[in-house]
N, C-alpha and C positions, 0 to 999 in steps of 0.2 A: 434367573434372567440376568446377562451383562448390564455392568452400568453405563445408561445413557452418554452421549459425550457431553461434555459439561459446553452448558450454552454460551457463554462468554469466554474468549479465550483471553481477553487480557483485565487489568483488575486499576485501578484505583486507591490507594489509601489516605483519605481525608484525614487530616487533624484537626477540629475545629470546635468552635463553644457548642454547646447544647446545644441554644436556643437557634444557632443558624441551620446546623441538623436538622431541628425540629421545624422550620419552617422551609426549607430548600431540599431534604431529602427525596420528596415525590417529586419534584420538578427535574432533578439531576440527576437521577436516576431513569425517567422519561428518557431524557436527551443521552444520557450514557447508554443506555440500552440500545436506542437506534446507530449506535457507532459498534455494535461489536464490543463494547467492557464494558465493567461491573462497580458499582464504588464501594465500599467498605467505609464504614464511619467509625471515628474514635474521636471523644470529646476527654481522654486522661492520654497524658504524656507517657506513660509507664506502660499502658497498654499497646499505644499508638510504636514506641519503641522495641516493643520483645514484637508484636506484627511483622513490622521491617528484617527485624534481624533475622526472623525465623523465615522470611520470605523467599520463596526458589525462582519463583516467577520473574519475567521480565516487565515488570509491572511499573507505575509511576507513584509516588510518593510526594505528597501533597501537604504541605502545614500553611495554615490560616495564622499569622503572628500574633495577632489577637489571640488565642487559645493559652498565651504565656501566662493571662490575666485570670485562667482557671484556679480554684481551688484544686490543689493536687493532692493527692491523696497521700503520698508517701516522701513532703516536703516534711524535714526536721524538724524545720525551726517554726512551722505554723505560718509564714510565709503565701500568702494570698497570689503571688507575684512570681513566674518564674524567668529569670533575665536569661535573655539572649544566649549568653554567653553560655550557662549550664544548658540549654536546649542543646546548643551546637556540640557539647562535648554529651551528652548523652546518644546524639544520634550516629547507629552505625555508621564507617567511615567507608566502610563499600558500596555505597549507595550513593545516587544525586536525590536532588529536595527540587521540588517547586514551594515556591512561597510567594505567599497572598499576602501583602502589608497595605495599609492605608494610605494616601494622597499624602497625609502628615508624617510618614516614616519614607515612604518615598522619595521625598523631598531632602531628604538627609543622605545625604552621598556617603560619609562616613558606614554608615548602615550597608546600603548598597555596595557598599566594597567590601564588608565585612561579611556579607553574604557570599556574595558570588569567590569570594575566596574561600569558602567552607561547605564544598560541594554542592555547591549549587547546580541544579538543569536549567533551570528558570526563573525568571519572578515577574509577578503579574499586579497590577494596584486596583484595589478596589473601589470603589462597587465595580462590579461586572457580573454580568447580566449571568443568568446559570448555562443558555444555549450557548453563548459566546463562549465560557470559560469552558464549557464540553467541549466545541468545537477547540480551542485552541490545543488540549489536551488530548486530542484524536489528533493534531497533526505532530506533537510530539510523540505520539504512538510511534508514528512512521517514519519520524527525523531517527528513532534508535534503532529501527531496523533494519537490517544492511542492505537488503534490496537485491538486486539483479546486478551483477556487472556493467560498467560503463563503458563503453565501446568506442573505443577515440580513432581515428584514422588519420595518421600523419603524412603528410608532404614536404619534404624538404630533408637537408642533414639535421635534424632536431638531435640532442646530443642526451639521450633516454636510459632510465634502467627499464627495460623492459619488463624482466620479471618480476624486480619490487614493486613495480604499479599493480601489476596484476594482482600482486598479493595484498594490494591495498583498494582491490576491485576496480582498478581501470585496465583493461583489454587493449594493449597496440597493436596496433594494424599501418604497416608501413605500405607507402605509394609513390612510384617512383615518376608519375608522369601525371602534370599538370594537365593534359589536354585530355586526359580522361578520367580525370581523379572525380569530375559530376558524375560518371557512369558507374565508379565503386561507390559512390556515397547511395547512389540507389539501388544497388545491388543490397552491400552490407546495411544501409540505415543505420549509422553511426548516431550516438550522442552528442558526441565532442569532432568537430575537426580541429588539429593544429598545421597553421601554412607559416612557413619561414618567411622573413623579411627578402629571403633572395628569391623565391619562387615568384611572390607574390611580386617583387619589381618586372621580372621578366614578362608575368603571363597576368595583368592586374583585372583581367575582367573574370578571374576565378571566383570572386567571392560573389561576384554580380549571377555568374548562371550558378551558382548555389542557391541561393539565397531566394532567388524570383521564380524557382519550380515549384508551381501550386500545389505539387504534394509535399514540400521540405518540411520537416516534423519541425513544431512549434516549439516544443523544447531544446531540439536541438542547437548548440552553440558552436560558432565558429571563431578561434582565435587566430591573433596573428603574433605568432612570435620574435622578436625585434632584438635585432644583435647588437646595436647601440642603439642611443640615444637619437630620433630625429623627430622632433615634432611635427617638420612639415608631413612627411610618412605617416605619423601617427591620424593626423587628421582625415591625411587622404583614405587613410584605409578604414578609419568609421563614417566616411562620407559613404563608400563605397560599400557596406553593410556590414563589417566584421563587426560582431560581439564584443569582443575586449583584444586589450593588447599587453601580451606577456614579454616581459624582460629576459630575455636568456643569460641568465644568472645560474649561480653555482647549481648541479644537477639535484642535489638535495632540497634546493630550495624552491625550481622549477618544479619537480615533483609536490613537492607541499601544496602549490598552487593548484597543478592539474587535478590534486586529490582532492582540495576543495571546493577546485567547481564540479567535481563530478559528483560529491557530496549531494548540492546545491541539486545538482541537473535530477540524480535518482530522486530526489523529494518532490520535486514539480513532476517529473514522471510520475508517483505512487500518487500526487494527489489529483492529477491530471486523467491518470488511465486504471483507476480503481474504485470500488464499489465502497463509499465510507460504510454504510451496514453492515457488508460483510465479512469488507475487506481481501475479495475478489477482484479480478480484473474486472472494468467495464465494458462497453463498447468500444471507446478510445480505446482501452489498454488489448482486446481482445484484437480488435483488428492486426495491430502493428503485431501482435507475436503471432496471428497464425499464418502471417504473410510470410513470416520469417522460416517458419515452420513447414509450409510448403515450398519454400526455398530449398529449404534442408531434403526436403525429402525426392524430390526431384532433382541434386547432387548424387544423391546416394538411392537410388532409387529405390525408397521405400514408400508403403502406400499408408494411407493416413484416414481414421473414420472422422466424421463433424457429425453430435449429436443436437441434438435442440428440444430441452425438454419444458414441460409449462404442468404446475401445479395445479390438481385439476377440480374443478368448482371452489377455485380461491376466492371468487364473490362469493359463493355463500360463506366462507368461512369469518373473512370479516363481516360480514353482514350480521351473521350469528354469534358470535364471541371480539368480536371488535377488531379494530387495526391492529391495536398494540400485540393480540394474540395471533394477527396474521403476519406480523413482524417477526415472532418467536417460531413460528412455521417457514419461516423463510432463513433463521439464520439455521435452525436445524439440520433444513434441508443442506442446507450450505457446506455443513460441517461434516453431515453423514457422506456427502458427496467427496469431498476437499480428501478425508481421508482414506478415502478407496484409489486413488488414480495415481497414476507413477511419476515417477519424476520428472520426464520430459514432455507429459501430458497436458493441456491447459483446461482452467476453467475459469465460467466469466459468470458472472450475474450480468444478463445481458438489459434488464429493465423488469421490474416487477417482479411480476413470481415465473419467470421466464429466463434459463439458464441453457448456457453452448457450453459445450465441453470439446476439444479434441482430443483425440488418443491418435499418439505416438507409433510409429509401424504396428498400425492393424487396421486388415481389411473391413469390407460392410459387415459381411456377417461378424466378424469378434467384436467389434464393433456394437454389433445388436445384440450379441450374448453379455456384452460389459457392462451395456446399458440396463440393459435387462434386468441383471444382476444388482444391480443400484438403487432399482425399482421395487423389486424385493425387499432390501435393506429398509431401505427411507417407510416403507408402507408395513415395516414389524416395529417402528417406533410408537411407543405409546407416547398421548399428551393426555394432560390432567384438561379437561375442556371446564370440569368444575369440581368441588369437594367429591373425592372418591368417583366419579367419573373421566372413564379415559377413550380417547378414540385414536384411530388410526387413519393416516389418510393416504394421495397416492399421488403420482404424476402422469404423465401417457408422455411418449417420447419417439422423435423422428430419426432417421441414421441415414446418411449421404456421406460415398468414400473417395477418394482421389486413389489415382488418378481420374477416376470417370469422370470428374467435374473438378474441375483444373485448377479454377481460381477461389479467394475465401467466398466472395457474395456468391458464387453458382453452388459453393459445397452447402451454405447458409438455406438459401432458397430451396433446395432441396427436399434438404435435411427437416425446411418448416413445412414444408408439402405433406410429408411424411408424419410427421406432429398430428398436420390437420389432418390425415387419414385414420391415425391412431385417436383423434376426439373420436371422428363422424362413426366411429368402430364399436364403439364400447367407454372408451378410458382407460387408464390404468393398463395400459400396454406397450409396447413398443415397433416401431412398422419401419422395416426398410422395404429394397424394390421387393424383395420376393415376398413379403409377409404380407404388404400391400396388394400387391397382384391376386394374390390368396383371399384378402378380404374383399374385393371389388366383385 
């Protein structure tokens, strides 16, 4: 039998005393598990280090500074006490550290600068609550990973490398006409706009019909680029809703900027349009790409399935083995799914144990064969439900294709139709028009 996919895809490794182990391991482990990682404890310095170095993982590395004050096992001198200074030259130098220091080391700027100058990711002062310190450690999960491209659309002679943005994951997209540049922004759905100081003199009510379209994505930022110096300009133009205002300065240095707010922009997008459990797209995040994605495919005319599938008598499952085991049923699913579907496929945790997936040029029926196919997979997983018992469980899933249904809510709506036919049916199957028309 292959081995299952391992449940956690990203990891943790704690440094810390015993004794906070010993009383905070069930609680942070709780809260880690609902994010998708796993934590790993080490209360000796010498283990806590050969871990790191041998580590392949994209993982996060954690020391609690108090753990200095351990008995070490493999200290010369008998030494009770291991300083700073030896910690930092032991720990591999490929790696960044989060550290946890006290209110009374915090307090010490010296310290604080001695850190973050010796590969530091972060640091955090205690006490802090164990959900807090999960949560914040789940959003540096997602500050390391690179994310989706950022998507800028410029107006004006903006003076750009275009290709080294790109390679630094921002996307130019040039626009040579103010009086319709609100019509590309809704077309393309840009992250970032940038408007010259000359555009934006001539045609000033551009950032206003930006800005006040009820659909304008909430992350989205609009800058305005400024070729000298005028405050009275500067003001007028955050009265008038621009986001910030960038200096047209050396092109190196302009780019540094742009790459940093799109740094910025893709983290409020991942935390904005993604599933923290699973680390799937949401709702928010689900909508905005299948918009884009039926965009594309009506370009190019290709046709597109929308599946919707729902995990089936998930009350009983919590009911009978608990939350936390219907939590481990849901990231499984997630993972069995995640790794089957192609590239330019999506899939979302859309709420609960209720997942949409779309697939990329294929009709209904490939569609219902993919889906199919997935349903199979997820229902030959065994789970341990208790000592040497294992069971299997299953989903029932709906399929709705474009172009037959044009937009994402008609392909959605559909597609749940099709779900509820695949319950009222049996379970554990999957129902497009014709399999439905069959069962009726």
């Amino acid at each position: 039998m292959p081995h299952p996919a391992p449940l956690y895809r990203n990891h943790v490794l704690l440094l810390s005393q015993s004794f906070f182990i010993k009383d905070n391991r069930a609680e942070l482990l709780l809260h880690a598990h609902k994010y998708d990682f796993d934590i790993l404890f080490f209360d000796d310095v010498s283990r806590f280090v050969d871990a790191v170095a041998h580590d392949g993982g994209d993982n996060l590395y954690v020391i609690d500074l108090d753990a200095l004050h351990n008995l070490q096992a493999d200290m010369p001198d008998g030494r009770r006490t291991l300083l700073l200074g030896e910690l930092l030259q032991r720990l591999p130098g490929d790696h960044s550290y989060i550290y946890l220091q006290s209110a009374r080391q915090g307090s010490r700027f010296m310290l604080q600068q001695r850190l973050v100058d010796s590969h530091c990711l972060a640091y955090a002062e205690k006490p802090i609550a164990n959900d807090v310190l999960v949560d914040k450690l789940f959003k540096l999960f997602v500050q390391k990973k690179r994310g989706d491209p950022v998507r800028m659309v410029v107006l004006g002679d903006a003076v750009l490398d275009d290709a080294a943005l790109l390679a630094r994951g921002v996307e130019v997209l040039r626009h040579p006409d103010a009086q319709t540049l609100h019509l590309r922004v809704k077309e393309l759905q840009p992250d970032l706009v940038l408007i010259t100081d000359s555009e934006y003199g001539r045609t000033d009510a551009i950032v206003r019909v930006l800005q006040k379209n009820i659909e304008a994505d909430p992350v989205r930022e609009i800058a305005l680029l400024q070729c000298r110096p005028d405050p009275a300009l500067t003001r007028r133009a955050l009265a008038d809703g621009f986001d910030m205002v960038l200096a047209n300065c050396e092109a190196d240095l302009l780019a540094a900027q742009l790459v940093g707010r799109a740094d910025k922009i893709r983290i409020n997008k991942d935390l904005i349009g993604k599933d923290r459990a699973t680390g799937l797209l949401n709702k928010v995040g689900l909508q905005k790409k299948a918009q884009g994605l039926i965009r594309r495919a009506a370009q190019e005319g290709r046709p597109l399935a929308l599946g919707v599938i729902d995990i089936d008598k998930f009350k009983t499952i919590n009911d009978t083995w608990g939350h936390h085991f219907g939590d481990i049923v849901i990231k499984r699913l997630s993972l069995s799914l995640s790794t089957q579907l192609g590239e330019h496929d999506l899939l979302s945790r859309f709420g609960g144990e209720e997942f949409v997936m779309v697939f990329w040029d294929c009709t209904r029926e490939e569609g219902r064969r993919r889906l199919d196919a997935l349903r199979q997979a997820f229902g030959a997983i065994p789970f341990e439900v208790g000592p040497g018992e294992l069971r299997q469980f299953s989903f029932s899933g709906g399929v709705a294709a474009y172009p037959e249904y044009r937009s994402e809510n008609e392909l959605f709506l559909r597609a749940d139709a099709m779900l509820y036919v695949a319950k009222q049916g049996g379970r554990n199957r999957i129902c497009a028009e014709e399999t439905a028309l069959a069962l009726a």
